[in-house]
N, CA, C and O atoms as CSV, one atom per row, in Angstrom:
chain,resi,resn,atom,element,x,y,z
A,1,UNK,N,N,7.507,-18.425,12.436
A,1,UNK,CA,C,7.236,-17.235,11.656
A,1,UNK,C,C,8.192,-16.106,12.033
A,1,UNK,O,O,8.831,-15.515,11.163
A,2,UNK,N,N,8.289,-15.814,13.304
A,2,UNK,CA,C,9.142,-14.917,14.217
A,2,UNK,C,C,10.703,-15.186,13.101
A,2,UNK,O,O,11.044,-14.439,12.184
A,3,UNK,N,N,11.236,-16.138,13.440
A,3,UNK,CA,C,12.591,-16.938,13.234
A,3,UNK,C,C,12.385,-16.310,11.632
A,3,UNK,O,O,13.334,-15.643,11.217
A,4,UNK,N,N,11.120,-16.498,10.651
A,4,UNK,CA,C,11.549,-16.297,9.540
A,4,UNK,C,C,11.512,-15.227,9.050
A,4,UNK,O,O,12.100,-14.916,8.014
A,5,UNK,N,N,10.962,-14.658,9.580
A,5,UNK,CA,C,10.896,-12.649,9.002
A,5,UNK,C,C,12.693,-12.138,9.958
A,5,UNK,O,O,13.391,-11.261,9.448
A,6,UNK,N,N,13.025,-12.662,10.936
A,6,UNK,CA,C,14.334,-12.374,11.308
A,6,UNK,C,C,15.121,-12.761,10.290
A,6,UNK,O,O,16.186,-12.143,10.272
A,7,UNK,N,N,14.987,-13.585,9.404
A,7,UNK,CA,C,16.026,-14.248,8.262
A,7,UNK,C,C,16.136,-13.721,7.267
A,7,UNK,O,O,17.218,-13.556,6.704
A,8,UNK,N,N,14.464,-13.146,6.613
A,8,UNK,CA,C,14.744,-13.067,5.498
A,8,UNK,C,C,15.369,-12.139,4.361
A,8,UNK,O,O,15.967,-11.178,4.845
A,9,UNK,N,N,15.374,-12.175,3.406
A,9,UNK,CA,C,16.754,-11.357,2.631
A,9,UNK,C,C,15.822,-10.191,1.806
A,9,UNK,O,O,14.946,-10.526,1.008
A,10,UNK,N,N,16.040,-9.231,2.018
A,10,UNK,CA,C,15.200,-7.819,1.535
A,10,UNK,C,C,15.159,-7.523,0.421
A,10,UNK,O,O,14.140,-7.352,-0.249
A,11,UNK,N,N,16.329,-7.419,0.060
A,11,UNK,CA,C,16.340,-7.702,-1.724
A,11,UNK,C,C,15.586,-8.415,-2.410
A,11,UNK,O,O,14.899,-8.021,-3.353
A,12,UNK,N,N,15.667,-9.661,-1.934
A,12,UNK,CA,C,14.635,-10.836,-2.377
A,12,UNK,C,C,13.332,-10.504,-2.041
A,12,UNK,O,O,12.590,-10.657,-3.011
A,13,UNK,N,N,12.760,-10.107,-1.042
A,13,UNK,CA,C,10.831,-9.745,-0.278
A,13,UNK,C,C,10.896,-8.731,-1.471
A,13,UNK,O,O,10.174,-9.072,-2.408
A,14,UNK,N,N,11.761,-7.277,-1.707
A,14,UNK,CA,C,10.921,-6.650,-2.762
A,14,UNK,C,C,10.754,-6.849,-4.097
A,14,UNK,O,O,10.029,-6.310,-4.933
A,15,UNK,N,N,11.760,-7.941,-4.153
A,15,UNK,CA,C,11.532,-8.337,-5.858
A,15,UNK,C,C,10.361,-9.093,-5.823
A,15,UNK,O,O,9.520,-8.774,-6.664
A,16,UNK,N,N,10.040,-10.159,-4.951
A,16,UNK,CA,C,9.044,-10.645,-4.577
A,16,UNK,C,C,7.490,-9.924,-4.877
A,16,UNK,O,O,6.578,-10.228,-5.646
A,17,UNK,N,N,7.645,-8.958,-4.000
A,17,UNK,CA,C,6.335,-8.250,-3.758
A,17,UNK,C,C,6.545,-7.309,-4.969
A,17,UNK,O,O,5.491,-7.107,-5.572
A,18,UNK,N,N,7.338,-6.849,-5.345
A,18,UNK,CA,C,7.167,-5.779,-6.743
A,18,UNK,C,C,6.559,-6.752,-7.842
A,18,UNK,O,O,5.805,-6.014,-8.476
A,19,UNK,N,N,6.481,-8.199,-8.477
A,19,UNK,CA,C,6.369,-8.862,-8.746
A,19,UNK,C,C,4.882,-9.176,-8.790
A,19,UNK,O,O,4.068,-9.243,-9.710
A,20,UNK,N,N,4.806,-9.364,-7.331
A,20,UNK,CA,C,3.279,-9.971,-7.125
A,20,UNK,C,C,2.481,-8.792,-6.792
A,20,UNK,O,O,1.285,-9.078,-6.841
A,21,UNK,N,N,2.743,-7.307,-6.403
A,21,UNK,CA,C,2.170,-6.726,-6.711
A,21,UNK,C,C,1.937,-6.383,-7.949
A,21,UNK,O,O,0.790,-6.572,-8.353
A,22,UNK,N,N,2.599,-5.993,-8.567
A,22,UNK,CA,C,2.619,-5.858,-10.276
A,22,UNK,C,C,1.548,-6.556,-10.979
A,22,UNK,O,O,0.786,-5.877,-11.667
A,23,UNK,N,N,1.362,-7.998,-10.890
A,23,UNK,CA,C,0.458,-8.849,-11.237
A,23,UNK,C,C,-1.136,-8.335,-10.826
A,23,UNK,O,O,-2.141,-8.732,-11.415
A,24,UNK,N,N,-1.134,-7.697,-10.076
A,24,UNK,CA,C,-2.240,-7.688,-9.041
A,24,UNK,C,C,-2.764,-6.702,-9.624
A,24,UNK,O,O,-3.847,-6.867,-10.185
A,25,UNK,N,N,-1.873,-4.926,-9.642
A,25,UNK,CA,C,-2.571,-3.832,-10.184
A,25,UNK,C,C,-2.493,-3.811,-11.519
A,25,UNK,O,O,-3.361,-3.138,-12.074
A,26,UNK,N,N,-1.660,-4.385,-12.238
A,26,UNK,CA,C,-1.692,-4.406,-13.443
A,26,UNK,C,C,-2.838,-4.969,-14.304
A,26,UNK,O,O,-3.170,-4.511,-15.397
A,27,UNK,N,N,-3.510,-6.223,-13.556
A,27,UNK,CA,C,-4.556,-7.141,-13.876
A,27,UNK,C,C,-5.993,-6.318,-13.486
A,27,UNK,O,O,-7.067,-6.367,-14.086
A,28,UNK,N,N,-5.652,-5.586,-12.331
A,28,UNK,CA,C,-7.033,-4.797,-11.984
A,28,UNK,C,C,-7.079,-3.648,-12.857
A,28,UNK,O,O,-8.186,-3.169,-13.105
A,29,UNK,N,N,-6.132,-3.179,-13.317
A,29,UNK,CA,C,-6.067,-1.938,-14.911
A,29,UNK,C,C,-5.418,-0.790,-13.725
A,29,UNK,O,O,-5.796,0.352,-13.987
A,30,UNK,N,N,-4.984,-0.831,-13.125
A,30,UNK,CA,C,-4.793,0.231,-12.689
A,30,UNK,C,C,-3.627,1.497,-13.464
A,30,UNK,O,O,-2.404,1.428,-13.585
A,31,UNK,N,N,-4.510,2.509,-13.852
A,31,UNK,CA,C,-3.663,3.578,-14.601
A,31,UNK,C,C,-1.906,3.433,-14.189
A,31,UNK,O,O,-0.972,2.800,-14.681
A,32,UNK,N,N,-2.006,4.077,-13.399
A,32,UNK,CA,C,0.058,4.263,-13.199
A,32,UNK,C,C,0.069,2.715,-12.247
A,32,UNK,O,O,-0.104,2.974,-11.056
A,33,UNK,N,N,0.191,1.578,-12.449
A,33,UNK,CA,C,0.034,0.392,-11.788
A,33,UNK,C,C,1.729,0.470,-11.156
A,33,UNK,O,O,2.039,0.185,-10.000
A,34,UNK,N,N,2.866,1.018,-12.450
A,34,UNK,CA,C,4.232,0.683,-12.021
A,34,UNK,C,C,4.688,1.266,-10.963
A,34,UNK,O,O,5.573,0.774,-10.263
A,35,UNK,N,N,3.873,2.878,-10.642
A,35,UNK,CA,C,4.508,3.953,-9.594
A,35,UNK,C,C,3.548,2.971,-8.493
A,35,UNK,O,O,4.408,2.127,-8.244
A,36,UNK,N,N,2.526,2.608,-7.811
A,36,UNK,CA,C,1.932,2.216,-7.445
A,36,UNK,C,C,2.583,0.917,-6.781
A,36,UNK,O,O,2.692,0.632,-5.589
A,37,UNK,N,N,2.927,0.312,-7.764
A,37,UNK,CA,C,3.794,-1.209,-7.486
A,37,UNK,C,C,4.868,-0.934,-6.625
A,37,UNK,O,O,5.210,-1.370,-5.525
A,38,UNK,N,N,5.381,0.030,-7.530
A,38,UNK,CA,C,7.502,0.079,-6.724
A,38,UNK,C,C,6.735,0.729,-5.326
A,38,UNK,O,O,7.210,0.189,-4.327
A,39,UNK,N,N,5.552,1.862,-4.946
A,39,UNK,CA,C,5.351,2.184,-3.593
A,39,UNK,C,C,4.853,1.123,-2.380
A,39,UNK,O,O,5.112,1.081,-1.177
A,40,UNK,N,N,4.070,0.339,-3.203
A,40,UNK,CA,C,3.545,-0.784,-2.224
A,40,UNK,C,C,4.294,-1.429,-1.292
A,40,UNK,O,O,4.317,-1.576,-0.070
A,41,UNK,N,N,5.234,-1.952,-2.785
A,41,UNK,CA,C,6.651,-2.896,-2.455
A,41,UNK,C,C,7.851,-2.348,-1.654
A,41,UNK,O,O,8.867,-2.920,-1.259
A,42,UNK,N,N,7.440,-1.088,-1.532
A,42,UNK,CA,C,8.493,-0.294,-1.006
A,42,UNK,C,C,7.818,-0.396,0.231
A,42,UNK,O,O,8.516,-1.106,0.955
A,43,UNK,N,N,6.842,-0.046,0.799
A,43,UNK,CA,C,6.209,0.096,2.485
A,43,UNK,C,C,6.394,-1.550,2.802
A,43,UNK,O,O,7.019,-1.838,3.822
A,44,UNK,N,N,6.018,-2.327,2.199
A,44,UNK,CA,C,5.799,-3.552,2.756
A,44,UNK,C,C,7.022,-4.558,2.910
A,44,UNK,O,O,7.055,-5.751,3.211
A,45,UNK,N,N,8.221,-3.450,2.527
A,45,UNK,CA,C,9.676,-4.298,2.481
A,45,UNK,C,C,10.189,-3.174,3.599
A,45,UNK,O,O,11.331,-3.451,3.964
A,46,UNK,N,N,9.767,-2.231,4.105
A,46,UNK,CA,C,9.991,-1.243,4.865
A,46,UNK,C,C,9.344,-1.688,6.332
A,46,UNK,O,O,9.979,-1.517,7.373
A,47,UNK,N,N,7.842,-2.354,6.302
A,47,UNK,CA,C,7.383,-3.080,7.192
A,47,UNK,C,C,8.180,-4.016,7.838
A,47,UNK,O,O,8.322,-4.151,9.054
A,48,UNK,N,N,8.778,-4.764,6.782
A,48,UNK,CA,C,9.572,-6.223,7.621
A,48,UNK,C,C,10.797,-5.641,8.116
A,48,UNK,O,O,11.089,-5.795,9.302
A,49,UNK,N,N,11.534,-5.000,7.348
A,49,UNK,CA,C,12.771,-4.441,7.390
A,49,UNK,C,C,12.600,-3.704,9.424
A,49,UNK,O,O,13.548,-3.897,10.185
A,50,UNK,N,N,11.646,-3.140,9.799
A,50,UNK,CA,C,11.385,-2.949,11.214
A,50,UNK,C,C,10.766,-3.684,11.907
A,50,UNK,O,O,10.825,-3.626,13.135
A,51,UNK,N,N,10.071,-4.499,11.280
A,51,UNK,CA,C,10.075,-5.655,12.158
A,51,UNK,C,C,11.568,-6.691,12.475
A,51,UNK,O,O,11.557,-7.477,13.423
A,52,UNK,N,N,12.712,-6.568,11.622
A,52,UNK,CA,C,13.465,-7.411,11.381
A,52,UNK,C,C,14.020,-6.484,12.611
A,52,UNK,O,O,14.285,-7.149,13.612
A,53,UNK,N,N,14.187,-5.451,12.696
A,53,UNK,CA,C,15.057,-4.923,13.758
A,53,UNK,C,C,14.465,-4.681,15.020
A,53,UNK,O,O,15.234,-4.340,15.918
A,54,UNK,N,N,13.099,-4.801,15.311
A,54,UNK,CA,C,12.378,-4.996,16.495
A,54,UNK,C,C,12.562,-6.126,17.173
A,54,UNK,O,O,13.119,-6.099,18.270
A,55,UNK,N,N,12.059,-7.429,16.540
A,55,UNK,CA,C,11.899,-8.634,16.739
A,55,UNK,C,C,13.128,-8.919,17.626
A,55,UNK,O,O,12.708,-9.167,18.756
A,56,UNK,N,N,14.653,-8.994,17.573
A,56,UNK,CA,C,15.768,-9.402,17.938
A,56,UNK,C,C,15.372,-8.702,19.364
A,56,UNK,O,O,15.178,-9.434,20.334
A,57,UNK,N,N,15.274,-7.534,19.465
A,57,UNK,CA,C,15.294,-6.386,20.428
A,57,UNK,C,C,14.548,-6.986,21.650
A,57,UNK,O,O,14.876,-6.984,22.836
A,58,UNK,N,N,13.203,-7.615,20.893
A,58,UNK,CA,C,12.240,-8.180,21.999
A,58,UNK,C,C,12.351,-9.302,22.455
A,58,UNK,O,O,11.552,-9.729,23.289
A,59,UNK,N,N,13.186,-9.882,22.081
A,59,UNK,CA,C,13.426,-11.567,22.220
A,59,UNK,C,C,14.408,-11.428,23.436
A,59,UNK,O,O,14.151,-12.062,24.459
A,60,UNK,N,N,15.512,-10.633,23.374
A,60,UNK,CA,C,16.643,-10.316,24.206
A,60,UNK,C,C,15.931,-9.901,25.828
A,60,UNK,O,O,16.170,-10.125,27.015
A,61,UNK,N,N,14.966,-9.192,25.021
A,61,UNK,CA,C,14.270,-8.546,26.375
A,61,UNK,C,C,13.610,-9.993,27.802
A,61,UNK,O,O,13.849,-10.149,28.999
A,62,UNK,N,N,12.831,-10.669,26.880
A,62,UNK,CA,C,12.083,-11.604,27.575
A,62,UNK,C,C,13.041,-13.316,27.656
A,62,UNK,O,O,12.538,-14.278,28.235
């Protein structure tokens, strides 16, 4: 899991998650679902994106 969040390609996780979030609030009705979507997708590609630069950091360490 470690190995694969170090790999993966960011561009790709938020099209991903803009995607599958989209599906998600859009289906639950949510009024502004699109501003909502691009923010989700935005923290949760912002999440890995520091994990991607932590992870290396801690590995080196131990």
């Amino acid at each position: 899991m470690i190995q694969w969040i170090k790999q993966v390609n960011l561009v790709l996780a938020f099209v991903l998650l803009f995607g599958f979030h989209g599906l998600l609030y859009y289906s639950l009705g949510t009024a502004s679902w699109f501003m909502v979507t691009l923010l989700a997708s935005a923290v949760d590609t912002a999440v890995l994106a520091v994990a991607q630069r932590v992870l290396p950091a801690r590995s080196r360490q131990s």
